[in-house]
C-alpha positions in Angstrom: 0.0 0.0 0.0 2.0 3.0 -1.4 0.9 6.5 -1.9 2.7 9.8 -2.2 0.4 12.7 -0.1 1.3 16.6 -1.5 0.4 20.0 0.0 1.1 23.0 -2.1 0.5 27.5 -1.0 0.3 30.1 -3.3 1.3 33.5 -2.8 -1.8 34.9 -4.1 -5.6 34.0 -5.6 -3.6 33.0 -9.0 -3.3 28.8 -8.1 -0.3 29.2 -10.3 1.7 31.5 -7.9 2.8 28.0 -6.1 5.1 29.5 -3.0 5.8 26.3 -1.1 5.3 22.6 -1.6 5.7 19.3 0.7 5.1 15.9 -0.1 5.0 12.9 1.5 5.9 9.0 0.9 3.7 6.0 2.7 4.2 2.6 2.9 2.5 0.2 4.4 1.1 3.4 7.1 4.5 4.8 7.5 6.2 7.8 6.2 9.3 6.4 4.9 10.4 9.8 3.0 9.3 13.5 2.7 10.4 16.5 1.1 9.5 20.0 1.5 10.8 23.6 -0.2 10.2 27.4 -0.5 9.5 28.0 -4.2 9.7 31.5 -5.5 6.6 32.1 -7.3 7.9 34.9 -9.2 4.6 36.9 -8.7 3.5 39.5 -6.0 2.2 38.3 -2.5 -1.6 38.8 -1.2 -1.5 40.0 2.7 -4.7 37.1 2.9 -2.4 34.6 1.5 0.1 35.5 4.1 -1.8 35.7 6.9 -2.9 31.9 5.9 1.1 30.2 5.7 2.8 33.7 7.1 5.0 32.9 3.9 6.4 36.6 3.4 8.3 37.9 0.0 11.7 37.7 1.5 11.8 34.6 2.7 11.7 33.2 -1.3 14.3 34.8 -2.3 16.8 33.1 -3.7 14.8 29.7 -3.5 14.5 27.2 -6.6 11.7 28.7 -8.7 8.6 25.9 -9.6 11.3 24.2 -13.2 13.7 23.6 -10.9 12.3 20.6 -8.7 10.3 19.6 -11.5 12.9 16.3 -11.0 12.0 15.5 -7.5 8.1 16.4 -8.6 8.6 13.7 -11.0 10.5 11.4 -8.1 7.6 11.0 -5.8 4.8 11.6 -8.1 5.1 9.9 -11.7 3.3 6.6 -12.4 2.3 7.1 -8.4 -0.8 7.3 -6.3 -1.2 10.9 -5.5 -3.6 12.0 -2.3 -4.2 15.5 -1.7 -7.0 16.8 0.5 -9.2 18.8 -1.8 -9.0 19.5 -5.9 -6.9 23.1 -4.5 -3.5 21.3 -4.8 -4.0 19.1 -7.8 -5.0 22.4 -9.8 -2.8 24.5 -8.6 0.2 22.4 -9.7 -1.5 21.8 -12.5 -1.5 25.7 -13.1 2.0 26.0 -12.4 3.3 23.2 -14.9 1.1 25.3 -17.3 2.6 28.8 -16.5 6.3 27.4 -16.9 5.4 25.1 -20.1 6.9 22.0 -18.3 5.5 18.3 -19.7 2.7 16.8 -17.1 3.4 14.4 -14.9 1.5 11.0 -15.1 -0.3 10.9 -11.8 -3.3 9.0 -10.4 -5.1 11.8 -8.0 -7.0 10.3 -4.5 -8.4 13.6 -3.1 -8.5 13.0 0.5 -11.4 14.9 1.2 -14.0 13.1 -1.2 -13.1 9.9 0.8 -13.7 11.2 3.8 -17.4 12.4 3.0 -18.0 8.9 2.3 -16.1 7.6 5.2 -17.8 10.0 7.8 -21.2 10.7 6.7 -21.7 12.9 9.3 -18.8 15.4 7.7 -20.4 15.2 4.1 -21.5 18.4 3.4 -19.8 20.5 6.3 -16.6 20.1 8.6 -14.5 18.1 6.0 -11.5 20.7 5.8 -8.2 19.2 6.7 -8.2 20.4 10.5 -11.8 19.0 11.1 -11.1 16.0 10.2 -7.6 15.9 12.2 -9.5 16.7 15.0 -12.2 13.7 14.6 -9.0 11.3 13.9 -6.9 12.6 16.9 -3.7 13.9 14.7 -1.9 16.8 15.3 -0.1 19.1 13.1 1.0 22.6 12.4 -2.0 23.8 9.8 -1.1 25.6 6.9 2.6 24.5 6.5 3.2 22.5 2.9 5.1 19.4 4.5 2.6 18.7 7.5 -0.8 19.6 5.6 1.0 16.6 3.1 1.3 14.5 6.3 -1.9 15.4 7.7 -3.7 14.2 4.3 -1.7 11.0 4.5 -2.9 10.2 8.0 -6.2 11.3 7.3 -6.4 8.4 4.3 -4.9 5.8 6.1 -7.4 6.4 9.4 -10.5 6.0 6.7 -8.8 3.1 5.3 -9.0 1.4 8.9 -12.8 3.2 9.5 -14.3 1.7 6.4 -12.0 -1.1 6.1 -11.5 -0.5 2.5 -8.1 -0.2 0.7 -6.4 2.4 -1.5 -7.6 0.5 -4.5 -11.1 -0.3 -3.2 -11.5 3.6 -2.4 -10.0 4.4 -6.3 -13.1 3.3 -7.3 -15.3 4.6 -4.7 -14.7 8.6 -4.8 -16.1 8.3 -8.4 -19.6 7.1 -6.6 -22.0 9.3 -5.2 -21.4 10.1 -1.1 -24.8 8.3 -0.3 -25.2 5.4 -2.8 -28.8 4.6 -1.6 -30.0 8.0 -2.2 -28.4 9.4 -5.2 -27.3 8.4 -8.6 -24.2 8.1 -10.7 -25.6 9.3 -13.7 -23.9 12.0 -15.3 -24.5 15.6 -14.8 -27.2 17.2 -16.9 -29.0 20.0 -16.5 -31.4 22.4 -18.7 -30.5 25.8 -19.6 -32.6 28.8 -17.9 -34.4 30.6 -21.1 -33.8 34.2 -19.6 -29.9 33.6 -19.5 -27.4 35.6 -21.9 -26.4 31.9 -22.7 -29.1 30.2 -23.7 -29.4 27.9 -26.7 -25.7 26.9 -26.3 -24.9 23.4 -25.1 -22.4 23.0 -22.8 -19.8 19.4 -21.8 -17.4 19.4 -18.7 -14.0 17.7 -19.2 -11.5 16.8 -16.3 -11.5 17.7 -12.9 -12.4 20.8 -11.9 -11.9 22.9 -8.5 -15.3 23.6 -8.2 -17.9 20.5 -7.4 -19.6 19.2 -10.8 -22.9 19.8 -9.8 -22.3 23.4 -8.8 -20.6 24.2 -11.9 -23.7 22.0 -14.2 -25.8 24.7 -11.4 -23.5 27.8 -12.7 -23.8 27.3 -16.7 -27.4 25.9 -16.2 -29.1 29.5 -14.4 -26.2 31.1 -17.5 -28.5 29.5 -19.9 -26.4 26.5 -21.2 -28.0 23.6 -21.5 -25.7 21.5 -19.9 -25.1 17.3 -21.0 -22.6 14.6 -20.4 -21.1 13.7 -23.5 -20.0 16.3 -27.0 -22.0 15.7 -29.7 -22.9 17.8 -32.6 -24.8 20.0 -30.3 -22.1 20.7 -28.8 -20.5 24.6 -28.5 -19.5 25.1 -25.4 -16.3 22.6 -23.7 -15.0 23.5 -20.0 -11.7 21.5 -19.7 -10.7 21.0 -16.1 -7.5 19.4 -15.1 -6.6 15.9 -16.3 -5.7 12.5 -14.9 -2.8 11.7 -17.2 -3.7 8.0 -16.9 -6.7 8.4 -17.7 -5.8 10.1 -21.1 -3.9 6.5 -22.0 -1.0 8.5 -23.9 -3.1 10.9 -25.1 -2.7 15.0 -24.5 -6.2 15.8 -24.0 -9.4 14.1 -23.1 -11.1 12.2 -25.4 -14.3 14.8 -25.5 -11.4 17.5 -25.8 -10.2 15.9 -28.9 -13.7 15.2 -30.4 -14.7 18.4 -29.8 -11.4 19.8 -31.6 -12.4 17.6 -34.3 -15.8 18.8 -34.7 -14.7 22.5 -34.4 -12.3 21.5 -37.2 -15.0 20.1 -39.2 -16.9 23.3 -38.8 -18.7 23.4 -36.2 -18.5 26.4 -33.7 -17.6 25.1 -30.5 -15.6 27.2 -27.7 -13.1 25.4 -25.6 -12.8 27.2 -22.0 -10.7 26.4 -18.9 -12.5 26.5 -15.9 -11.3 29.9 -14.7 -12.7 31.5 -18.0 -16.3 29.6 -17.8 -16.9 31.2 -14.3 -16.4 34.5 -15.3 -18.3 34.0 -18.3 -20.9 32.5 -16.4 -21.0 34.7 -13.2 -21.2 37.8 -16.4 -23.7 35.8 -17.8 -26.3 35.9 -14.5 
């Protein structure tokens, strides 16, 4: 039972500006190696941001900028199990690969916090942040610091592994299933577009994983006016593309509804491709 747990701040609201990062190596319930380092983020610091990690301007100085640990990224994360609690981490380095150009990593994500709201149904829909759920499990740590938010997420994994008495495999499969099985269903998101929104009569697909929850988003481009379904088809016009799992693209760059819908758009059909950041502005303008 291996896993590699990561933690990553920013200096600002821009998931790119990555200002620290710590990961973590388990096996069989142990730590057996960890890392941690200052990153200069090349970017301006936010006095919220600070206040969060208390990571101040001059104490990056002169520390390896986000290329240069791209190595040990690629140590402890390629081909590996990757748990961190919450999409926040998994998009922000997925921002920051963007930023510098560097080639993905191929990772397979476990967000920590998905298994726990189906772990501890009681935490579901409120008290699931990393310091809640710390508390519940009895494990201290320093909040807000890369290295032991990347330990805290390990421990918080492996104390839901022994609650639910599922492994890391067993709970692969499980964070893609609704929290309450009984009650909801895993049928895809799909949702019909409000008439008296500036969007209307567009169709709109989700690809990836995005840092806001599905529904909410489906909820976002639905009240836009976007009719809002599962699969691209030749309805299609608008595609959000979230972050990907690059296993799950099985040697491919893009999604396989990314490159259908780059296909079609090459056919000539007008479809706009979006990342997530661009589809809530549009839709928040769109309201």
């Amino acid at each position: 039972m291996k896993f590699t747990a990561i933690d990553l701040e920013t200096a600002n609201s821009d998931m790119a500006s990555i200002c620290q990062i710590g990961m973590a190596r388990f096996e069989d319930g142990q730590v057996v190696s960890e890392w941690s380092t200052l990153i200069d983020p090349e970017d301006d610091f936010d006095s919220m941001n600070v206040s969060i990690h208390g990571i101040e301007p001059h104490m990056v100085r002169g520390k390896p900028k986000l290329p240069d640990v791209v190595d040990t990224l690629r140590e402890y994360l390629s081909q590996n199990v990757c748990v961190c609690h919450t999409h926040f981490d998994r998009v922000a380095l997925h921002r920051g690969f963007q930023r510098y150009e560097l080639a993905p990593i191929p990772i397979c994500w476990l967000d920590s916090a998905r298994v726990v709201r189906r772990t501890w149904k009681d935490l579901a829909w409120s008290g699931y942040g990393l310091a809640n759920v710390c508390e519940r499990i009895g494990y201290a740590f320093k909040h807000h610091d890369a290295l032991e938010d990347a330990k805290a997420a390990g421990h918080v994994l492996l104390a839901a592994f022994k609650e639910s008495q599922q492994g890391l495999e067993e709970w692969q499969k499980r964070v893609a299933l609704p929290i309450d099985l009984e009650r909801s269903s895993s049928i895809p998101v799909h949702r019909d577009g409000n008439p008296e929104g500036d969007l209307y009569g567009n169709v709109l697909v989700f690809t990836g994983a995005l840092e806001m929850i599905r529904a909410d988003a489906a909820d976002l481009a639905a009240e836009a006016g976007c009719k809002v379904e599962p699969s691209v088809t030749k309805r299609t016009t608008i595609l959000v593309v979230g972050s990907q799992d690059s296993w799950k693209l099985a040697g491919h760059e893009k999604s396989s509804k990314h490159r259908k819908a780059e296909q079609l758009a090459t056919g000539g059909q007008r479809i706009r491709i979006l990342s997530e950041l661009d589809f809530r502005e549009l839709g928040n303008l769109a309201h």
